[in-house]
C-alpha positions in Angstrom: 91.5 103.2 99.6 89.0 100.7 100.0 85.1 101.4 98.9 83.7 98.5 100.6 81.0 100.4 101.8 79.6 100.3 97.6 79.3 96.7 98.0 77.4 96.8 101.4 75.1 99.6 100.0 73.3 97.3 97.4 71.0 96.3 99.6 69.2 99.7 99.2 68.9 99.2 95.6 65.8 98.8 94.1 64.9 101.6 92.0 67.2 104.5 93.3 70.6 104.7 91.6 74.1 105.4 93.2 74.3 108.6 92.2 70.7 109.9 92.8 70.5 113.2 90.9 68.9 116.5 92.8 65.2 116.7 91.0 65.1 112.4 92.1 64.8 113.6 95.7 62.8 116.8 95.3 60.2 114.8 93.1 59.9 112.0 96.0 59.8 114.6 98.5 56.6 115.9 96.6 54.9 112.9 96.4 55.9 112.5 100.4 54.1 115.2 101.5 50.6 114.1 99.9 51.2 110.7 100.5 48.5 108.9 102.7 49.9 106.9 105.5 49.8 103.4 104.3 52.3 100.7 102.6 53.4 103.3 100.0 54.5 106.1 102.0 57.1 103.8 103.6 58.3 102.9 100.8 58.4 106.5 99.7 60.5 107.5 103.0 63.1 104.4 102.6 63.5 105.8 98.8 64.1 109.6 99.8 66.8 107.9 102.3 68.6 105.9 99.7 68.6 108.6 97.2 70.4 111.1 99.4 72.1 108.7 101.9 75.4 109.2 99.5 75.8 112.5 99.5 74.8 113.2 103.4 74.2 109.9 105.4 73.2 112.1 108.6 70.4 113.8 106.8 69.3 110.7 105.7 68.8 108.9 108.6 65.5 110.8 109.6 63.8 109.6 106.8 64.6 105.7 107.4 63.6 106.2 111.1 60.0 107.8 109.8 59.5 105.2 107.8 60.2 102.3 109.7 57.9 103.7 112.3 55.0 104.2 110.0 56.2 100.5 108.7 55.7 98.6 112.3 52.6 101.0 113.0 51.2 99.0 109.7 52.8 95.5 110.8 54.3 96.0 106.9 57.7 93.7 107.7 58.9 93.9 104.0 59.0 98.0 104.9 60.8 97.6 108.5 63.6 95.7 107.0 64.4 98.0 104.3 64.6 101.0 106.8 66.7 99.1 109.5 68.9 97.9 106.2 69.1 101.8 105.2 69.5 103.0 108.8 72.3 100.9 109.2 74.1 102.0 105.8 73.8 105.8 107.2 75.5 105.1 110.2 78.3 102.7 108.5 78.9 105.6 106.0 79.7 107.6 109.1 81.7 105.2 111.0 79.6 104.3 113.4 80.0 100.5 113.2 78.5 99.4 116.6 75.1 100.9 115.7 74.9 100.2 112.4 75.1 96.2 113.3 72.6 96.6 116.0 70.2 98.0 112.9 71.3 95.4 110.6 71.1 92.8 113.0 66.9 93.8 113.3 66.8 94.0 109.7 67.4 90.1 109.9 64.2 89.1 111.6 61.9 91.2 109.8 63.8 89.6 106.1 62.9 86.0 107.2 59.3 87.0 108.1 58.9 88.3 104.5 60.8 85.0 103.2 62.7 86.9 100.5 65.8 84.7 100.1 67.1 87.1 97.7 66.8 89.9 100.6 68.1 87.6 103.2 71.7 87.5 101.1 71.7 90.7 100.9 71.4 91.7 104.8 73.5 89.5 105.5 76.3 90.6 103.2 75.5 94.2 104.5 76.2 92.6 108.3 79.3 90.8 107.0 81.0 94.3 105.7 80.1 95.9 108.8 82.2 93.0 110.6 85.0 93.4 108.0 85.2 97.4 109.1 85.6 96.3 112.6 88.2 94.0 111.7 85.9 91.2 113.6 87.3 89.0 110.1 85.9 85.6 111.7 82.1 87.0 111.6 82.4 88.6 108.3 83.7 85.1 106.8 80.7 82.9 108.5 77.7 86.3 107.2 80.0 86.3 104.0 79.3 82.2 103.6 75.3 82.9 104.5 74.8 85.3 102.2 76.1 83.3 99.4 74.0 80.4 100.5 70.9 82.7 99.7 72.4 84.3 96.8 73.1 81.2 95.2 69.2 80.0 96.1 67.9 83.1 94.3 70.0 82.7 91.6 71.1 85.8 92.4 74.4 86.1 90.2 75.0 90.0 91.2 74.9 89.1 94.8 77.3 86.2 94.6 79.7 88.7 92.8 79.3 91.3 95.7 79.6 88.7 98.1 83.0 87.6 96.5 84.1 91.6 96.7 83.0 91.5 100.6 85.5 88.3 100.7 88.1 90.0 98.9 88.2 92.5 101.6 88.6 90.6 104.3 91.1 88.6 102.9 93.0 92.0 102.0 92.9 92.8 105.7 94.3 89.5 106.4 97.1 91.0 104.3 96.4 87.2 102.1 96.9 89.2 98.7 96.3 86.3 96.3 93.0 85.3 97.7 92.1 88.5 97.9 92.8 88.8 93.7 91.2 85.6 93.4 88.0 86.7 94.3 88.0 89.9 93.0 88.3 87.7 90.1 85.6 85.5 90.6 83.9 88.6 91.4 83.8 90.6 88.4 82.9 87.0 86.1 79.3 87.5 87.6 79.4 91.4 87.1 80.5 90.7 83.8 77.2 88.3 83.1 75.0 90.7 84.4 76.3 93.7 82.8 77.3 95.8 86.0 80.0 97.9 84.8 79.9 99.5 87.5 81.0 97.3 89.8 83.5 95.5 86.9 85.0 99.1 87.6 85.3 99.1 91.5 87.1 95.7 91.2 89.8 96.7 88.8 89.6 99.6 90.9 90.5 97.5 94.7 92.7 95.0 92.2 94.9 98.0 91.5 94.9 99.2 95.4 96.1 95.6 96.2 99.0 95.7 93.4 99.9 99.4 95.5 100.0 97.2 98.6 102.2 94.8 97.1 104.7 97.7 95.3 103.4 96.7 91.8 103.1 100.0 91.3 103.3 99.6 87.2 101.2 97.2 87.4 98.9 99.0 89.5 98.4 101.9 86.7 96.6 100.9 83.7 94.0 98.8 86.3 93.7 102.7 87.5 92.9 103.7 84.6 90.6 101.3 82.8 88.9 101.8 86.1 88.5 105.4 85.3 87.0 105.2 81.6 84.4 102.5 82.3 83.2 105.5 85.8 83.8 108.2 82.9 80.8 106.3 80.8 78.9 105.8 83.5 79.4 109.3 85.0 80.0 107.8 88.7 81.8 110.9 89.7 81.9 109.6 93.4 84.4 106.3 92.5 86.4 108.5 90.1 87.6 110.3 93.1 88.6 107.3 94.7 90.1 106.2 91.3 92.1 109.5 90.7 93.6 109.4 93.8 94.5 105.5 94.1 96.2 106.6 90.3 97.9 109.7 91.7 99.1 107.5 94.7 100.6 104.9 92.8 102.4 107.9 90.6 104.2 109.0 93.6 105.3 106.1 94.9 106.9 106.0 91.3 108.4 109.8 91.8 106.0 111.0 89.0 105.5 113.6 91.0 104.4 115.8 88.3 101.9 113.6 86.8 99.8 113.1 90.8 99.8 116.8 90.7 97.8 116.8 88.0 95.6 113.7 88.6 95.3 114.8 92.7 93.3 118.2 91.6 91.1 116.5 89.4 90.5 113.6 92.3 89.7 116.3 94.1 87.1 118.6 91.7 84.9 114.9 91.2 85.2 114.5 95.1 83.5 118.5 95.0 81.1 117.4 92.6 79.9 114.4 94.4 79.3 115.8 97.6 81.0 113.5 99.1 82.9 115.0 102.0 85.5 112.3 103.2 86.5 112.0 99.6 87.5 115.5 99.7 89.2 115.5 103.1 91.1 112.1 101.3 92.2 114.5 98.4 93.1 116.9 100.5 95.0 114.3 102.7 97.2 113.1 99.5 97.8 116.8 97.8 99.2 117.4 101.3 101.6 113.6 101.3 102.3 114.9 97.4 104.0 118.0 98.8 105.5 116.3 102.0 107.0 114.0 99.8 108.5 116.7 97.8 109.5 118.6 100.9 107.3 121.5 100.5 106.2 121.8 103.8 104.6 124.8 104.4 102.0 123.3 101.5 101.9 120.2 103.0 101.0 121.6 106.2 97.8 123.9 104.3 96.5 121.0 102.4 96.6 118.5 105.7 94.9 121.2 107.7 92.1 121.7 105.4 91.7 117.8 105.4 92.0 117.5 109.1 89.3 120.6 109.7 86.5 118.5 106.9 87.4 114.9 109.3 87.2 116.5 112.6 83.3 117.5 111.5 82.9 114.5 110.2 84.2 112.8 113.6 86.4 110.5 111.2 88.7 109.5 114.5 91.3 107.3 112.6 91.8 109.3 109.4 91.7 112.5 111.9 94.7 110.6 114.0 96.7 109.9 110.6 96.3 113.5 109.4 97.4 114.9 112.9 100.3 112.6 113.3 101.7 113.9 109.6 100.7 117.9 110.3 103.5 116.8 113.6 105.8 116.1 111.1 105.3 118.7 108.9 105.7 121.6 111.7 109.0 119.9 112.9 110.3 119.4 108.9 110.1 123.6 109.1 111.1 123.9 112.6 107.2 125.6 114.1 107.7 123.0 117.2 104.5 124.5 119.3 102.5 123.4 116.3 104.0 120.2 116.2 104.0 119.4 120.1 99.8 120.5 119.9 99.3 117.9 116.6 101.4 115.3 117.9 99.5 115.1 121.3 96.5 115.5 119.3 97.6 112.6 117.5 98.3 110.6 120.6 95.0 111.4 122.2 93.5 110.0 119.5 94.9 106.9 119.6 94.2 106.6 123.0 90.3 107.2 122.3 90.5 104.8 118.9 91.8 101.9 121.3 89.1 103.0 124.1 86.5 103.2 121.2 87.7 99.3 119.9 87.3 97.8 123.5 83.9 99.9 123.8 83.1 98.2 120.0 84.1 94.8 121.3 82.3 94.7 124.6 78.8 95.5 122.5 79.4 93.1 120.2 80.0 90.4 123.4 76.3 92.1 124.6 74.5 91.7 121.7 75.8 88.1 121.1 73.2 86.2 122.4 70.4 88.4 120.6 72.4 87.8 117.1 72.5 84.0 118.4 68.4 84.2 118.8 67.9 85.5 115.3 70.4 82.9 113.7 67.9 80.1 115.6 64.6 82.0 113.7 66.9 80.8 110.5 67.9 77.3 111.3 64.3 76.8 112.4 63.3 78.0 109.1 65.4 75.6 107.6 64.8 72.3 109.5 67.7 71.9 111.4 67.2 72.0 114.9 70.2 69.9 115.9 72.8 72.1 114.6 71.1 74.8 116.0 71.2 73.1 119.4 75.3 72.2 119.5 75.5 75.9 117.8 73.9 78.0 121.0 76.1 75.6 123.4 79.5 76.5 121.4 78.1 80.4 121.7 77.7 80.5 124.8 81.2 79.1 125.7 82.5 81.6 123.2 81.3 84.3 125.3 82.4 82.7 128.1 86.2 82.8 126.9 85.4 86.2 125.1 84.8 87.9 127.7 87.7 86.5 129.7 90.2 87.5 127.0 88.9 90.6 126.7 89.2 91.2 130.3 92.6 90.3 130.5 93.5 92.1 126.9 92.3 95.1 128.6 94.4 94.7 131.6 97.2 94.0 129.4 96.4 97.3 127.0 96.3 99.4 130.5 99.4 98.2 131.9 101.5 98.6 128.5 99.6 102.0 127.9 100.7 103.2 131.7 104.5 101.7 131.4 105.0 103.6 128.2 103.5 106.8 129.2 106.1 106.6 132.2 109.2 105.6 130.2 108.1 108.6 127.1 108.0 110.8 130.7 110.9 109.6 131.7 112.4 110.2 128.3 110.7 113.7 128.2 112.3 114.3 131.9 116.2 112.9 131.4 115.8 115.3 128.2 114.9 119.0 130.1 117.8 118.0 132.6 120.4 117.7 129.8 119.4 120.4 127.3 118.8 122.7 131.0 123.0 121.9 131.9 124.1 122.0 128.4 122.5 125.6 128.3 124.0 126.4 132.1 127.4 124.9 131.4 128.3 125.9 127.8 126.1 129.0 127.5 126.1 130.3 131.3 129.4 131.3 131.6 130.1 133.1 128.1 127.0 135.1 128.6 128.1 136.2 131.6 131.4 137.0 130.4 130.0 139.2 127.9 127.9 141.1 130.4 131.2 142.1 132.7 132.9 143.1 129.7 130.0 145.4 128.5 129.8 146.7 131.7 134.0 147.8 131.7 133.3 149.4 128.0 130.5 151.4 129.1 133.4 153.3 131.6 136.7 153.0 129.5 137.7 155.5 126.7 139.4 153.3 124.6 137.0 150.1 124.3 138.7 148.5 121.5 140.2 145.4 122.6 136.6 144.7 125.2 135.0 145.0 122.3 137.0 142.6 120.1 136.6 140.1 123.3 133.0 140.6 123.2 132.4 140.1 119.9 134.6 136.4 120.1 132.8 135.5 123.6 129.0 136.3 121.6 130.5 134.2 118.3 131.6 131.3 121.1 127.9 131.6 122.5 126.3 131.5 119.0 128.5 128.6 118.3 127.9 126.3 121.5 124.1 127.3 120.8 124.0 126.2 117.4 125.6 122.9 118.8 123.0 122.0 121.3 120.4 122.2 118.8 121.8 120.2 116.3 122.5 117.6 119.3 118.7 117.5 119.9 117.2 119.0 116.6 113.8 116.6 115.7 114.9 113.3 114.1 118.1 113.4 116.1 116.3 111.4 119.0 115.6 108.5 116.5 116.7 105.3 117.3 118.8 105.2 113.5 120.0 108.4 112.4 121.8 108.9 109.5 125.7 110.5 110.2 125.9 112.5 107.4 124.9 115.4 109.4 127.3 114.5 112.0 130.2 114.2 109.1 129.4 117.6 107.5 129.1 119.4 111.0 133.2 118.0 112.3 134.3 118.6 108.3 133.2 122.1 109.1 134.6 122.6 112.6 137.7 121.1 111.8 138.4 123.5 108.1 137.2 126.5 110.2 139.9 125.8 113.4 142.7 124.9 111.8 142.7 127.2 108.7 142.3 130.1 111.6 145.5 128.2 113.0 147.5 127.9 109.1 147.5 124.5 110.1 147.4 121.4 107.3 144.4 119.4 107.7 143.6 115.8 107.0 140.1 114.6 107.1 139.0 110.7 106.0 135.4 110.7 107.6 133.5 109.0 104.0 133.2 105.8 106.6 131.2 107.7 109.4 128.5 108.2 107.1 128.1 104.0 107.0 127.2 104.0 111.3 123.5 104.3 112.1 124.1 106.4 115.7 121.4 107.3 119.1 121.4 110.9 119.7 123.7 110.1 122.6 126.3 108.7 120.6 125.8 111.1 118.3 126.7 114.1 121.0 129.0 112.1 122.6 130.9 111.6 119.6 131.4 115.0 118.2 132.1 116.7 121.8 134.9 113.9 122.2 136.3 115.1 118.8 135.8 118.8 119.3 137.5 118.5 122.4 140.7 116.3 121.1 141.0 118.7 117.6 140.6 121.7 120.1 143.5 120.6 122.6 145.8 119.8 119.3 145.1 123.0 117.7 145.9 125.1 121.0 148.8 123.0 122.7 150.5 120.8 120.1 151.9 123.2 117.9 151.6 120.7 115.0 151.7 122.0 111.5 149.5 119.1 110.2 146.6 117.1 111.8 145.2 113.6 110.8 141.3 113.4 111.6 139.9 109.8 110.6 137.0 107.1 111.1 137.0 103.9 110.3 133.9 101.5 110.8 134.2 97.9 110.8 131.5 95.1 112.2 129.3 97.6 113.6 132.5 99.5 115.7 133.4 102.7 114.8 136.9 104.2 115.4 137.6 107.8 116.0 141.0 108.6 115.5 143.1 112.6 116.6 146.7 113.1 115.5 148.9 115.3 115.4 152.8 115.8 114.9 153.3 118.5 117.3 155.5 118.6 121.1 153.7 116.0 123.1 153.5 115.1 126.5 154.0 113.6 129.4 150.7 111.8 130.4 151.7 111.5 134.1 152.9 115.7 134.5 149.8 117.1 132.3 147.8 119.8 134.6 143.9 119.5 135.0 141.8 121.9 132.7 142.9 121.3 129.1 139.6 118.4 128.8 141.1 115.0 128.9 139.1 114.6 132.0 135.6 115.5 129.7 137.1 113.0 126.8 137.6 110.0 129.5 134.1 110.8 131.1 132.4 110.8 127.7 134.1 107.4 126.5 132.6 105.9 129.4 129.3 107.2 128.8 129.5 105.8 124.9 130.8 102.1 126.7 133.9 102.8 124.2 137.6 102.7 124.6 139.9 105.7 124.9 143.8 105.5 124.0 145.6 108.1 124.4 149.2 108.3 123.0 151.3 110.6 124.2 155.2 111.4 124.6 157.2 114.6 124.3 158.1 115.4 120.9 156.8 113.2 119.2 153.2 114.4 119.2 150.0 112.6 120.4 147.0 110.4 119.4 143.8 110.2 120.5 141.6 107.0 119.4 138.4 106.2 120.6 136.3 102.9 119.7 133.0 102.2 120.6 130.5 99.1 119.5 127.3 100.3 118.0 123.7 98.4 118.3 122.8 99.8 115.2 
């Protein structure tokens, strides 16, 4: 829950605050419209911009434009770099990174005309957060080290402690947690000295989102909600969104369920308030995790679509992916599998287009390379230093050089992984249809059809009972061998790890109903299945083997007792069939009674099959397979 776009957006500030209030922009819109077109009037379009760029960064982006071409008409350079600064804010706030470095990057030229070192840090802080959002961490490191060279020259001790926040950032995406607190730390001393409570707030604030990362989640809570009295005094309803819901995340991760409810609503009335309309889609996004997490799907599902609908306006692709990939889930948790199929290829899509949309990023980065590499020489000229300038270009250009290459064969490399696993998930998709289409024709087929011939003789005989008895048995087969096929492939069964408590609770239940139809004793020890992580393979394989072998014992051994038990050692599991009934001679046995099925589905699993047999003396039935669970 980062708000790393607050530190970037300083550079706007002059006179217009954070939260610019309504009559702020209707007043400067007066004085816009009379204004004559000279040094003020650009000044007067950069400060309508800032004051509304918060609440609607599209809208805003008109005005910046206006006055930046007003401010080169006039030659006014202190104007120009304002309006590319605030042009490329607007288009950051919207997630359009590639343009809003090729603004910022313009910005840079015009600030070292003006000479404004204090300026200068700030651009450049504003291009190193744009870097940190495309993950480009080496670039926002070197920008993050320029800008605190100029900060440090003006003395400017509220820079240096945003510049330390930028830092923080990046080393959070580095996952490097303690430099990241560090400084966050170092941070807030020169927010502190300066009285910028504000920003004091947003680091306790991204202090307790790194605690969250690390599973401090105690920890993470009272940084919450200091961060949330010092917004309350200052009445920055648009970070106590982002505070309420960082809180209400950390409570569930707790299992306060109770307590995010509460917290969640009221993230989500300050996101209302504030206008801001990714903060709302974000509260929308964790009311809808809240009930996920406590398996109230159907809510789930109405709070993620109301999140999704606000992103996909807002062309948010990656939060947009996220939400679709959870809505999947949701719609298979309460078994709406057309809805889930549409969300999760929507989510895939997605993916596709964010990894499209990252090579797309990279490659304009590569082309604007040697104009950023111009615009750092306008800096090291203004500094004296022409031979590091010189040995710089040189190690740019062979940068590019290898850039490019590595890009070219990443790419390549993307293509070919993204192809082989489209085929194999085909594949996957394809070996599924077959089985689930001769499941359905071999253990559904033939009872359906059974029950159509013997509707057919009770529609001509006068006394139907005993059809009728048969047909009611033959539809209760069908609804069972149904019921059995869709457990065997039910979502989450496909998994490579699936917990086997399903799979005990389903042969406890066969095994009570078939043998108490039978008056026969049952003994079931299956508390070690539930220790085996099984495929959905196994998983089939496994019960079918022991519905056949308790099937063939109930019907033919005329046992009065039968001993069902698992036991799972070193990752083998050991099915084991008994009974104390007549036996029989392995080598006289006639085909049709499923030993044939048991053999042909041991050898499927890789497992062993002993069967012990001998007349009177009943007969066992132990099969052993290795897992790779």
């Amino acid at each position: 829950m980062k708000r790393t776009w607050l530190a970037a957006a300083f550079a706007l500030i002059v006179c217009v605050c954070v939260q610019a209030q309504p009559h702020l922009t209707d007043s400067l819109l007066k004085k816009l419209s009379s204004a004559p077109n000279d040094t003020n009037k650009v000044l007067l379009f950069w400060k309508v911009g800032a004051s509304i760029v918060y609440q609607n960064a599209l809208q805003s982006i008109p005005y910046f434009k206006q006055g930046l071409e007003l401010a080169k008409k006039l030659r006014f350079d202190a104007g120009i770099e304002r309006c590319y600064a605030g042009t490329s804010l607007a288009y950051s706030f919207n997630a359009k990174y590639d343009t809003s470095l090729l603004y910022i990057d313009s910005a840079i030229p015009a600030a070292i005309k003006v000479g404004n070192t204090r300026r200068l840090g700030l651009v450049y802080l504003n291009r190193a957060d744009i870097y940190q959002n495309l993950q480009n961490l080496r670039e926002a490191i070197k920008n993050c080290d320029t800008a605190l060279r100029y900060a440090e020259q003006a003395k400017n001790k509220d820079g240096i402690g945003r510049v330390y926040s930028v830092m923080s950032d990046v080393y959070n995406s580095q996952k490097k947690y303690d430099q990241a607190l560090l400084s966050l730390d170092k941070a807030s001393v020169y927010f502190k000295e300066v009285k910028n409570i504000q920003m004091v707030a947003m680091n306790m604030g991204d202090k307790a989102d790194i605690l969250v990362l690390q599973g401090k989640y105690k920890e993470a809570v009272p940084l919450y909600e200091r961060s949330m009295e010092m917004a309350d005094s200052l009445e920055d309803h648009g970070n106590m969104s982002a505070y309420f819901q960082g809180l209400a995340n950390a409570y569930i991760s707790l299992g306060q369920y109770a307590k995010a409810k509460t917290l969640s609503v009221k993230g989500l009335k300050f996101a209302e308030e504030s206008g801001n309309r990714k903060q709302v889609a974000m509260s929308y996004e964790l009311m809808s995790f809240l009930n996920f997490e406590q398996k109230n799907y159907q809510t789930a599902i109405e709070y993620g679509l109301k999140s999704y609908a606000i992103l996909q306006e807002e062309k948010d692709l990656l939060r947009e992916q996220i939400n679709a990939s959870k809505l999947a889930e949701a719609y298979f948790a309460i078994g709406n599998t057309t809805e889930a199929y549409k969300f999760l290829k929507r989510s895939r899509d997605l993916n596709d287009s964010l990894i499209a949309q990252q090579y797309n990023t990279e490659t304009a980065n590569l082309q604007t390379a040697f104009r950023v590499a111009e615009k750092d020489k306008e800096i090291q000229l203004l500094n004296k230093d022409k031979e590091l300038q010189q040995q710089r270009l040189q190690k740019q250009s062979l940068l590019m050089i290898g850039a490019a290459i590595f890009i070219l064969v990443a790419f390549t490399g993307i293509w070919l992984v993204m192809s082989r696993n489209k085929l194999k998930q085909r594949m996957k998709e394809l070996e599924l249809r077959n089985q689930i289409a001769a499941d359905l024709h071999d253990e559904v087929g033939s009872s359906l059809s059974s029950i159509h011939m013997l509707s057919q003789m009770a529609s001509g005989a006068t006394n139907n009972h005993d059809l009728l008895a048969r047909m009611s048995s033959n539809a209760k087969e069908t609804m069972d061998k149904m019921s059995d096929i869709v457990w065997m492939i039910k979502p989450g069964a496909g998994s490579n790890e699936v917990e086997a408590s399903s799979l005990k609770q389903r042969m406890e239940r066969f095994a009570q109903e078939i043998c108490s139809s039978r008056n026969i004793e049952l003994y079931l020890q299956l508390d070690e299945l539930e220790q085996a992580k099984l495929t959905m393979n196994e998983r089939k394989n496994i019960y079918l083997i022991f519905k056949e072998a308790l099937n063939n014992a109930v019907k033919y051994s005329g046992s009065p007792g039968i001993a069902v038990v698992t036991y799972y050692r070193n990752k083998e599991l050991t099915l084991e069939v008994k009974d104390e009934g007549r036996g029989f001679d392995g080598n006289s046995v006639k085909k049709g009674n499923g030993l044939d099925n048991i053999r042909m589905r041991a050898s499927e699993l890789g497992g062993q099959l002993l069967l012990e047999a001998e007349p009177g003396k009943g007969t066992t039935v132990r099969l052993s397979v290795m897992l790779n669970s």
